[in-house]
Each structure stands twice: as structure tokens, then as C-alpha cells.
C-alpha positions, 0 to 999 in steps of 0.5 A: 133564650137559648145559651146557644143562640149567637149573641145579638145586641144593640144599642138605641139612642134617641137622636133628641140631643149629645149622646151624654155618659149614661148612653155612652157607658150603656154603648160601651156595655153593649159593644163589650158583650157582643165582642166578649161573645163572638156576637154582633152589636147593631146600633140603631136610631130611635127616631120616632119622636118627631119633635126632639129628634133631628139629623143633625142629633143623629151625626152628633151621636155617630160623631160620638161613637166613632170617637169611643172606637165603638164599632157597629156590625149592623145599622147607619152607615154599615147596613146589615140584613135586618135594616132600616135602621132608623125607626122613622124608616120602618114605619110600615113594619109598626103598621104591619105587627099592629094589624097582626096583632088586631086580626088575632084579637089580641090588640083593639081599637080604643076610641075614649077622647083625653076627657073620658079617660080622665073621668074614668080615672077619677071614678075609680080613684073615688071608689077606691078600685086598686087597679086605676089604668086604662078602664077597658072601655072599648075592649069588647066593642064588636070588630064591625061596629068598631070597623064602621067607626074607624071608617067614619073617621073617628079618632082612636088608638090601638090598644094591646089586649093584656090577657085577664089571667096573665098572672105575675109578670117575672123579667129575668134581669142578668143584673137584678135577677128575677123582678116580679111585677104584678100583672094586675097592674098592667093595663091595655096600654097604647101601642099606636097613636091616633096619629098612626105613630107607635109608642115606644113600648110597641116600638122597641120590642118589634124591632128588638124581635124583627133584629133577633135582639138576644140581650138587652143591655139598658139603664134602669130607668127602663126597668119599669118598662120592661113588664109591658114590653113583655106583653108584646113579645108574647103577644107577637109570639116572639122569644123574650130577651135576656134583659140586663139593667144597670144602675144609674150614674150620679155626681159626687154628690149623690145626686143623679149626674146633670150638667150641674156637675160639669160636662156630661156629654161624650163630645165634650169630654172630647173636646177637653182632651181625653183620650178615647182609650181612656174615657172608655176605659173609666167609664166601662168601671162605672158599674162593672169590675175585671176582678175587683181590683184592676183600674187600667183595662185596655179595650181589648182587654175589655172586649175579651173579658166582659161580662155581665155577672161583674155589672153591679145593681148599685148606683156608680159615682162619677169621679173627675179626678179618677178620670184624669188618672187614668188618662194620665196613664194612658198618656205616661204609657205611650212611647214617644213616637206613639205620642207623636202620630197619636196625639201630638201631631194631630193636635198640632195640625188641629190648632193650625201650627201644622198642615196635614201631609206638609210637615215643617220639620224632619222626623228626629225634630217631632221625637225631640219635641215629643220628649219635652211635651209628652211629661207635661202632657195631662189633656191633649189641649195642653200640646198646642200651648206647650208647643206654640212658642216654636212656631212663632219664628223670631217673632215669639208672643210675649206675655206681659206679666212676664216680661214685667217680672222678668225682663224689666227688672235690673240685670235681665240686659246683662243676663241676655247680652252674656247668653248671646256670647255664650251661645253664640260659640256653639256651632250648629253641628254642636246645638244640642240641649246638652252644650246649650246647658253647658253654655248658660250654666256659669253665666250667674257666676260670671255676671253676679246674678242669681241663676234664677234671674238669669235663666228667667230672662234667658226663658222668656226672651227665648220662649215669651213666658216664664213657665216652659219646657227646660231650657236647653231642649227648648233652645234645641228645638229652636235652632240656633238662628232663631234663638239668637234673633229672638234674644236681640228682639228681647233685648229692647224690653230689658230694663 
């Protein structure tokens, strides 16, 4: 592959289920090199498995990236010059490269039933032959003969004609280096099925070829698929690409990442409130490294600056709490009023405290808000529960534990009959957490009680729970008519 052709990538999930981590990272990985490069990343959808593959999997997927920010120049739902971009949509150029490669003699009907290969198998292990695929029985049957049979309706396969004198199959890997297979190994495996459907193998490399696929930037696990896939590329007389195969993602147990370690789907990581900026961030660490050194990369940073010589070949190590770190920055990072457009206020309409477009309140109110829920923020599913006690109008959900501890218990009537004077000399113009503060403080004092009972009380009278946001800002955001109205609504439970 010439260092001066433009950079051309893609990915190609399986639309079989979710799109997990190791698909998402391999998204990411694809989507940095094009942008790094000035080249294009085409997502495709490798549909052929008709009973796995559904549409509704294919939205999930697209869901998915979506939310990555992972922006495609070519395939579903962009179009492009090398479309379809649904393998079930192109059916016919399978079709086509296959009779190519029959009329050049270099693939070949086979016609062994599943018993015949499987006594073949079993001969050549009794014998000890060290080379123990596919026997090439059919492979010089006469083009007529096997012409006539095809015709007769006999079953059969298409097999690609692995030339006898190949010699070592060597995959240039720009994360392994060179990978020597021996070609001695390969047999004349199948390309298309006896249901006309092809392999994957057949596949991949007409579509990689027919797109002007440059770099394949994959998993591992497909290395061991890459000396066969080789042999259509030169069958088909098609430059091979620059493949690129990183290491496999696993638990912080060692083992191969599975849902027994937690989530490992990117929707789901979603819906648990990670921010899309972050996940890509942790995840394009999984493997790959700025200088050593840096854990915060900014996806512009990240699409500037990746390359394919950082991609280590070990295994990575999938870390929760290094992810929740680096959420956490992105979340400090954010100025209030990006906190408040990015992720409160969408939060707040997600959960239905807030309608889109119809706003309950005035700009200066959410900023205010966003200063209290922003440092308690970790996950964007906490902004609904920091924030759901300042919807509820007079009428605030109590939580009983809470009342129990700190509303039925001796002094908590007194505590909220002395915060309703206090606060009730304030004027409105003057309701700000500042003077509320002002207002609360001396009442322990005052009444003989200790500042944690009375401020407990006061908390859950005003906010239904003893854990919230400080006092006086909350009472801000409340505004003074609803305080007060909530205070004679707790004053029933007191003991």
C-alpha cells in the first residue's frame, strides 16, 4: 500500500446484538486513524448472518455511535460512491467476484457432502499427513463435468484454489509486525456456500477491495483469519492492506471481558451516565497511549494525534474505577453553564421534570442550580435525584427513614416553628442563600438544641431527605413561598 494513497478505513460490526467495548474501542480506533490521517472511515454493516442479524440490531449499533460522536463519511444513513453499505445489499458483487475468480481458474466448485469430508479428515489423521484440511477432491474435476453436475442440481460449494507453491503467507501487522503463516497450512477453504450465501472470509476482502480499504484496524481474534483473506486479495488481483490487530480487552481478573464483570455494552454504560467524551476517552487508553504519560485526551486531541505505532500488542485491562475518574474530570472541567445546556438540563427533561422548549424557570435560576448539582455530580443519572426535591412544589416526597430520625424526635417542632420566623423576616428581594444562612444560623442558640438537629429538621422538612444540597442555596432555589408552605406541611409530622 503506497505511504501516498489517502487513508481509507472502516468499520464492520455485525449487526448479531449491542455493540459491547471491544467493538466500540476497535470504532474509536478506526475513527482516529481516518481523522489523524485527513482519510475517511466508512462503517459498514456485515449482515450476512441471516439468523443472528436483525435491523433492530443495526439501530442499536447506529444508536451507539452516534452517542460515541463517532461520525462516519461513508455507509448507512450517509451514503457514499462505493455503496451499498449493508452486505445483504450486495449480495450480487459476491456473486460476481466468485464467477471471476471460477473463469480464471482460480476457485472451483466442490461437490464432498459433510460425510465424505468428515472420512476424509479421519484418513488423513490415521495416517499421520501433517497437512489434515480440506483433501482437494474436486479440485481437478473437469470444468464440463462439473459444469453438467451444477446443472443437474447437485449441492455444492465454491472453493478458492490456494496456488500448491504459495510459499509462507507473511501478514504485514502495524501492531505485530511481520506474522509468518505457513502456506501449507492453508487449504482451499469455501468462499460461497451451497446456499449461494458467501463466507466471511470471501466476503470482507470483496468489499475491503471494492471500498479501497487501505488499513484494517481490527481485534486479534481475526488475526488468525488474515492468511486466508490474503489469498482472495491476490486472488482477486487486489492490493492488500495494511492490517493493524490490537489485543483483546479483559476483566481485572485476567480473564477475557464478559458480562460477568459488569456492563459491557456501550448503551449501557450510556444509560448509567457516562459522558460520551469520557467513555471514548478511557476507552481509546485501552491499548493505545499519547506519550505514556497523559490519561486526559480530548477527542480532538485524539483525533489529531493517533497513531498506530502507540497500539500496544499486550492484552489491556479494563478498569471501572479509572473510568469513573476520568468521567469525573470531564464533569469538574465543565463550566457551569456548559453543565447546564450539556448535561443538566437534558437530564432534567429526560426524567420529565422538565419540557424541552418550555422551561419553568429563568436562565440566572438553572446556573444557580448548576453551582449546587454540578460538585455532586459523578454520573448524569444523579442530576434527576440531586434535583427532584425542587419540582415537587408545597408538596415535597418525604422519605420516612428520614422523617423517623429527624422529624419524630423531641425538639424538631420547636427547630421548624423558630425557622419559619426567622426566615420569614426576609424579604423576597433579599431570598438568597447568603441571608437564608444568616437567618438559620443563631437558632440552636437560641432554642437549646444542637445545630445538627435543628438544621436536620429544617433540611428535611424543606428537601424530604436528610442528604441534600447545602441548606441556603437549596431554600434559594425554592423561593420563599414554597419554603414556608413546606415548613407548615412538616410541622404535623413533628414530635
Amino acid at each position: 500500500m503506497s505511504s501516498t494513497t489517502p487513508v481509507r478505513v472502516r468499520f464492520a460490526p455485525s449487526p448479531t446484538g449491542k455493540l459491547h467495548i471491544g467493538g466500540a474501542r476497535t470504532a474509536i480506533y478506526n475513527w482516529a486513524f481516518a481523522r489523524a490521517h485527513g482519510g475517511t472511515f466508512i462503517l459498514r454493516i456485515d449482515d450476512t448472518d441471516p439468523t443472528r442479524s436483525t435491523e433492530e440490531n443495526t439501530q442499536v449499533i447506529l444508536r451507539a455511535m452516534r452517542w460515541l460522536g463517532l461520525d462516519w463519511d461513508e455507509g448507512p444513513e450517509v451514503g457514499g460512491e462505493f455503496g451499498p453499505y449493508r452486505q445483504t445489499d450486495r449480495m450480487q458483487l459476491y456473486a460476481d467476484a466468485a464467477r471471476r475468480l471460477a473463469e480464471q481458474g482460480k476457485a472451483y466448485p466442490c461437490f464432498c457432502s459433510a460425510e465424505r469430508l468428515a472420512a476424509d479428515k479421519a484418513a488423513a489423521q490415521a495416517r499421520k499427513d501433517p497437512f489434515q484440511g480440506y483433501q482437494r477432491t474436486c479440485r481437478d474435476i473437469d470444468p464440463a463435468e462439473a459444469a453438467s453436475r451444477i446443472a443437474a442440481g447437485e449441492p455444492h460449494v465454491w472453493r478458492i484454489k490456494v496456488p500448491l507453491g504459495r510459499g509462507d503467507v507473511t501478514v504485514r501487522d502495524a501492531v505485530h509486525g511481520d506474522v509468518v503463516f505457513d502456506a501449507k497450512e492453508l487449504d482451499d477453504f469455501v468462499i460461497i456456500r451451497t446456499d449461494g450465501t458467501p463466507t466471511y472470509n470471501f466476503a470482507t476482502v470483496v468489499d475491503d477491495a471494492a471500498m479501497g480499504i487501505t488499513h484494517v484496524i481490527r481485534g486479534d481474534d481475526h488475526l488468525s483469519n488474515t492468511p486466508r483473506q490474503v489469498m482472495v486479495y491476490e486472488a482477486l488481483g487486489a492490493p492488500v492492506p495494511t492490517f493493524a490487530h490490537i489485543s483483546m480487552i479483559l476483566g481485572p481478573d485476567g480473564k477475557k471481558l464478559s458480562k460477568r464483570h459488569g456492563a459491557t455494552s456501550v448503551e449501557e454504560y450510556r444509560d448509567a451516565g457516562y459522558l460520551s467524551d469520557a467513555f471514548v476517552n478511557y476507552l481509546a487508553l485501552l491499548g493505545w497511549s499519547l506519550d505514556g504519560e497523559t490519561t486526559i485526551v480530548p477527542r480532538d486531541v485524539l483525533a489529531r494525534e493517533f497513531s498506530l505505532d502507540h497500539v500496544s500488542k499486550n492484552p489491556a485491562t479494563f478498569d471501572p474505577k479509572k473510568l469513573d475518574w476520568i468521567n469525573n474530570h470531564y464533569l469538574d472541567a465543565m463550566t457551569e453553564e456548559d453543565f447546564t445546556s450539556q448535561v443538566m438540563l437534558p437530564e432534567l427533561v429526560r426524567s420529565g421534570l422538565e419540557v424541552a422548549g418550555s422551561l419553568v424557570h429563568d436562565p440566572g435560576w438553572y446556573l444557580a442550580l448548576a453551582a449546587v448539582a454540578k460538585p455532586r455530580t459523578k454520573l448524569l443519572t444523579d442530576v434527576a435525584p440531586i434535583c427532584r426535591f425542587l419540582y415537587e412544589g408545597d408538596d415535597v416526597t418525604f422519605d420516612e427513614r428520614s422523617v423517623a430520625k429527624n422529624l419524630a424526635k423531641e425538639g424538631a417542632r420547636e427547630a421548624l416553628v423558630a425557622a419559619r420566623e426567622a426566615l420569614g423576616t426576609i424579604d423576597e428581594a433579599g431570598w438568597k442563600a447568603e441571608a437564608i444562612d444568616a437567618a438559620l444560623d443563631p437558632i440552636p442558640e437560641g432554642i437549646g438544641l444542637s445545630k445538627r438537629k435543628v438544621f436536620q429538621a429544617v433540611r428535611v422538612a424543606e428537601c424530604g431527605s436528610q442528604v441534600s444540597p447545602p441548606l441556603g442555596a437549596s431554600l434559594e432555589l425554592l423561593g420563599k413561598a414554597t419554603t414556608l408552605a413546606r415548613i407548615e406541611r412538616a410541622l404535623p409530622l413533628t414530635a
